[in-house]
C-alpha positions as CSV (number, residue, x, y, z in Angstrom):
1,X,-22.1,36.8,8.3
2,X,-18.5,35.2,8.4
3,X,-17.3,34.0,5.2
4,X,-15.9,31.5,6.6
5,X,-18.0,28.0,6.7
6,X,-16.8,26.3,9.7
7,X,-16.9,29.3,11.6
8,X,-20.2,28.0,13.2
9,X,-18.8,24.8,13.9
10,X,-15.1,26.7,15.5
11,X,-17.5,28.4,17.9
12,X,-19.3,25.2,18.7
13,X,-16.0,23.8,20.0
14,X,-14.6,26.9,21.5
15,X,-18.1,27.1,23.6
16,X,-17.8,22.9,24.5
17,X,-14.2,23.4,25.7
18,X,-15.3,26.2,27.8
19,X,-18.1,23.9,29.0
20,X,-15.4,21.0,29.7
21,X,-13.1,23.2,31.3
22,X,-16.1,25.0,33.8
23,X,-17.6,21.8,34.9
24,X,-17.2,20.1,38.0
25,X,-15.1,16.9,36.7
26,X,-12.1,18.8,35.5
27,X,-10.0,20.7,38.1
28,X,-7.3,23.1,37.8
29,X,-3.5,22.3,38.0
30,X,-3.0,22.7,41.6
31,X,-5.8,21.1,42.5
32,X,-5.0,18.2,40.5
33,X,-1.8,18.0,41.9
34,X,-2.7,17.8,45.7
35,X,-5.4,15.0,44.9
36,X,-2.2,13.2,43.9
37,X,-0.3,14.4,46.4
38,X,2.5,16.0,44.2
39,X,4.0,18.7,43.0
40,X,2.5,21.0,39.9
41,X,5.9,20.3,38.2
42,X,5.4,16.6,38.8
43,X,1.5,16.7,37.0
44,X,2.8,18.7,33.8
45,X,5.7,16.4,33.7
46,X,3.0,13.4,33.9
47,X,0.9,15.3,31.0
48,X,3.9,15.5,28.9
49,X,4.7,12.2,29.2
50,X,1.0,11.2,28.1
51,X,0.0,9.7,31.4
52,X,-2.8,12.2,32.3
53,X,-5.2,14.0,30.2
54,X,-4.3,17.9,30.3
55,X,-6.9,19.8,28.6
56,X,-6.0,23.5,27.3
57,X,-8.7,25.8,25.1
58,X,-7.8,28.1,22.7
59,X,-7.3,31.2,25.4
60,X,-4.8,28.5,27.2
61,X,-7.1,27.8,29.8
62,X,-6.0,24.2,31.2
63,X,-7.6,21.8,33.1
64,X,-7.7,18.0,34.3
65,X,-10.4,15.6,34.3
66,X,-10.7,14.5,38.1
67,X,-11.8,11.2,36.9
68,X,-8.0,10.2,36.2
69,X,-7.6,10.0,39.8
70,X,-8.8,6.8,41.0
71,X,-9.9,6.6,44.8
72,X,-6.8,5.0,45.5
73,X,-4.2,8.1,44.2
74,X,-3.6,5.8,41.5
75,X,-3.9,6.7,37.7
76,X,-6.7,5.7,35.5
77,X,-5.1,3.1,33.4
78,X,-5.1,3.2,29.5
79,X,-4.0,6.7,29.5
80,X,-0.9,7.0,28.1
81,X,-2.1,3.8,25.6
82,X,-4.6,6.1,24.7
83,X,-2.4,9.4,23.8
84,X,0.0,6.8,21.6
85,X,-2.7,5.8,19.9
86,X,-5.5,8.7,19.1
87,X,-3.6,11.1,16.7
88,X,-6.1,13.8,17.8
89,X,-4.5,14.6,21.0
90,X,-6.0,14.8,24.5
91,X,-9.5,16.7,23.2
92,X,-10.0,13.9,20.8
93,X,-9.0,11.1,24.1
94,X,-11.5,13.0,26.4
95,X,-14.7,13.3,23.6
96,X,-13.6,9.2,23.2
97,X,-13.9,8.7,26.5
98,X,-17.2,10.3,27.4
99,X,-19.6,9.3,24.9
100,X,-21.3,6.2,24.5
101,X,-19.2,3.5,22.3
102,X,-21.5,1.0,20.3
103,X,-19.0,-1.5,20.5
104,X,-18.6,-1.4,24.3
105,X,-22.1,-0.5,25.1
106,X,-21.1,2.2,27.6
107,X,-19.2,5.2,28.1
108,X,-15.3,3.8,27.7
109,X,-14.4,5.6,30.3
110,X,-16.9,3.9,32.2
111,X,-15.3,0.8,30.7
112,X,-11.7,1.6,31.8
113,X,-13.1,2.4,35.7
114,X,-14.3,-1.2,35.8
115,X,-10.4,-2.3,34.4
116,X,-11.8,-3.2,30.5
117,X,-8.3,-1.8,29.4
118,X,-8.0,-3.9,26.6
119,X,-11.3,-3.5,25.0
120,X,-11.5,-0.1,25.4
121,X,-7.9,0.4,23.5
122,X,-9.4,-2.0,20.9
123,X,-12.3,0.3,20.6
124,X,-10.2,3.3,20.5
125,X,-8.2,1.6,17.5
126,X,-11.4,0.9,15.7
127,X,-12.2,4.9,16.2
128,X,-8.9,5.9,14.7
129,X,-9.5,3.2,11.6
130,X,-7.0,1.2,12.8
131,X,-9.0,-2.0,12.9
């Protein structure tokens, strides 16, 4: 038994990251990059700037949800509003994202697909206790 007490709750994470990372909606770099049609360079430039979610677990395993990518090459908006915004960084934007919001009555990412920018950044400020 760890004396630690959120040892239990570390693993949790470490085993939903792992999940995250292995599933079918988040790709590697490359492939990221040739849905967009650019370089690797160009994507990590993009992630540093905030404009795509790039998800790395503790072992520095990365990965990129696909669902940034809209049919059109484009970028999901809200993005880099959202990495401004959420102090928790690009874990806390994806968990945001993919479960249900009370206020919204959906999934925001679902919200921000059907271009509800604005409500889902007001939703995102309510998260954060900024409203």
């Amino acid at each position: 038994m760890s004396d630690d007490p959120l040892a239990a709750a570390r693993e949790r994470g470490r085993r939903f990251q792992a999940d995250v990372l292995a599933s079918d909606e988040v790709v590697p770099l490359s492939r990221f990059a040739d849905v967009l049609g650019i370089s690797q360079a160009e994507v990590l430039d993009l992630a540093d700037r905030g404009k795509v979610l790039k998800l790395v677990d503790d072992s520095g395993q990365t990965g990129f949800p696909i669902w940034q990518v809209l049919g059109s090459g484009k970028l999901l908006p809200g993005i880099e509003t959202l990495h401004g915004l959420m102090i928790g960084g690009p874990w806390t934007i994806f968990w945001f994202l993919t479960v249900r919001d009370p206020s919204l009555g959906c999934l925001p990412l679902e919200a921000l697909l059907a271009g509800q920018v604005e409500r889902v950044i007001s939703a995102a400020r309510f998260y954060e206790g900024l409203e």
